[in-house]
C-alpha positions as CSV (number, residue, x, y, z in Angstrom):
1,X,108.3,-17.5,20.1
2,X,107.2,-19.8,17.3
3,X,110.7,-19.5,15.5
4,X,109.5,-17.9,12.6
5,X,110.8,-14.9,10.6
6,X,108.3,-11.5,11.3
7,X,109.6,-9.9,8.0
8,X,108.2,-12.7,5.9
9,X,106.0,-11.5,3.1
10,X,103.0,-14.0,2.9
11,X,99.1,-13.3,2.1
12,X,96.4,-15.4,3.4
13,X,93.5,-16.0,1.3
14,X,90.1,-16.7,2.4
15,X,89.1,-20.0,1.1
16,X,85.2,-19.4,1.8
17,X,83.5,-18.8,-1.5
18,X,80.4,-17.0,0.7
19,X,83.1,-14.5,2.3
20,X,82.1,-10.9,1.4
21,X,86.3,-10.3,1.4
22,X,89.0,-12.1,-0.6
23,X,91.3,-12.3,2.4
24,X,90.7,-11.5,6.2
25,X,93.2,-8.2,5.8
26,X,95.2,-6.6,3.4
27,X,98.0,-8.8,1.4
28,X,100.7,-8.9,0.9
29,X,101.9,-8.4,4.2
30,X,105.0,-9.4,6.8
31,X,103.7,-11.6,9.8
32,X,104.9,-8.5,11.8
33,X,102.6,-6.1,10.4
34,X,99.8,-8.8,10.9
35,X,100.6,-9.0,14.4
36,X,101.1,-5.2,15.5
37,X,97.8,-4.0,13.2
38,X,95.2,-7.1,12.3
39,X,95.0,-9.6,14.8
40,X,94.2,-9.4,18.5
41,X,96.9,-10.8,20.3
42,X,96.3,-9.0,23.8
43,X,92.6,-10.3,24.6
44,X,92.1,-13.9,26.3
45,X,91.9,-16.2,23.4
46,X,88.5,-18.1,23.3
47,X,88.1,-21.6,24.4
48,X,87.6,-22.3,20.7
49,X,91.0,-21.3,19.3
50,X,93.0,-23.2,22.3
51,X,91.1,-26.3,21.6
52,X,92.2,-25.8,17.7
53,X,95.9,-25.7,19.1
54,X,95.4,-29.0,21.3
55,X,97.3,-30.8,18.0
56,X,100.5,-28.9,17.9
57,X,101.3,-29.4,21.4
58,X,104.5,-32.0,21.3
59,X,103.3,-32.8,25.2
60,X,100.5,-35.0,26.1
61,X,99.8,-33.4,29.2
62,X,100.0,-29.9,27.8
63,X,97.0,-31.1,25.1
64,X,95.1,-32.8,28.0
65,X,94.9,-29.8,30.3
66,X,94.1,-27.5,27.0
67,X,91.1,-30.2,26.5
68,X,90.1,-30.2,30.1
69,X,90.0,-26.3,30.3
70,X,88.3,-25.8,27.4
71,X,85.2,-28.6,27.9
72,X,81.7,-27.7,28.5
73,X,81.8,-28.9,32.2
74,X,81.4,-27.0,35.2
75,X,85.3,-28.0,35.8
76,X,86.2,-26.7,33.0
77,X,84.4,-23.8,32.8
78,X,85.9,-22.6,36.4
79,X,89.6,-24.2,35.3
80,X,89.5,-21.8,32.1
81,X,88.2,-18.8,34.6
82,X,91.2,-19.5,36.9
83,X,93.9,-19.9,34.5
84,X,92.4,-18.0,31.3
85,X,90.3,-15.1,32.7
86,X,91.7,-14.6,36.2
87,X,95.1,-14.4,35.4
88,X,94.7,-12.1,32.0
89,X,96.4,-14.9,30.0
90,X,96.7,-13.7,26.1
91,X,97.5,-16.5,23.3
92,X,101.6,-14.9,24.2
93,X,101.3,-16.0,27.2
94,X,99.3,-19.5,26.6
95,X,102.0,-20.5,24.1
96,X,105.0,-19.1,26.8
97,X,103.4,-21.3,29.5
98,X,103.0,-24.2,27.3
99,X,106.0,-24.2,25.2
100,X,105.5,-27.7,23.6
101,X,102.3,-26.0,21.9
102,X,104.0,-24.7,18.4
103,X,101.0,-24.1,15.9
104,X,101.9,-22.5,12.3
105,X,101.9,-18.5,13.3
106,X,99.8,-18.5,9.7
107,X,97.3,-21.3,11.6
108,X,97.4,-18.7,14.3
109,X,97.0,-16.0,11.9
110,X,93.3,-17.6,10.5
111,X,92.3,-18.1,14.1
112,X,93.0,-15.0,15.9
113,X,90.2,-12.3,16.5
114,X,90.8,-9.6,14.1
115,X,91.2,-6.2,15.8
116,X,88.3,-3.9,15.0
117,X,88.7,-0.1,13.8
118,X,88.4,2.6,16.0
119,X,87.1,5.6,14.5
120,X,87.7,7.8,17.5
121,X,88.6,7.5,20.9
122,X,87.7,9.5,24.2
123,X,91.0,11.9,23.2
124,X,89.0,13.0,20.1
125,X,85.9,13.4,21.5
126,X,84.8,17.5,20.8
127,X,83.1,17.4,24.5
128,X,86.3,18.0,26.8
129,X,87.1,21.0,24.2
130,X,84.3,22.0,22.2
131,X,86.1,25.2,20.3
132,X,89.0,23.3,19.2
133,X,90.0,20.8,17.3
């Protein structure tokens, strides 16, 4: 999608001298691995990191209706709802449907929601089974 090798070893380094981590997950890494196991790429991306991509988009209008979906207005607010929310748009989709927005995956990479750990889920849960494990 953003015409970039997935096996690509880089390592992102946090630049904030107050951050209790030297980078946001562990590098080396491919941008494949970053993809499938640290960043949230399913959930609908914040109005905050859309408006970050408003400058790679090759297509004025594509950059305007970013800008108008993402402002403070009551417009805007019910745009992003409709087109964001409604329709369970993740960033894949948002850079499908607007294909003249082409940010730097590692950009992408520093803006994405990192995915949080789960320590168990409702399969392990000793309830539904108590005597086994």
């Amino acid at each position: 999608l953003l015409s970039t090798d997935l096996d690509t070893v880089f390592s992102l380094t946090n630049l904030d001298d107050e951050a209790s981590k030297p980078h946001p997950f562990p590098c080396p890494t491919t941008y494949r691995t970053a993809l499938t196991y640290y960043v949230d790429i399913t959930s609908t991306p914040r109005t905050h990191v859309l408006r970050e991509l408003v400058e790679f988009a090759s297509d004025p209008k594509d950059a305007e209706f970013i800008m108008k979906i993402t402002s403070p207005s009551e417009e805007g607010k019910h745009d992003y709802s409709e087109w964001i929310v409604k329709d369970h748009r993740n960033i894949i989709a948002v850079l499908e449907d607007l294909p003249s927005f082409r940010p730097p995956l590692d950009h992408l990479l520093e803006l994405l929601p990192r995915l949080q750990v789960r320590y168990y889920s409702i399969s392990s849960s000793p309830k539904l089974h108590p005597k086994s494990i």
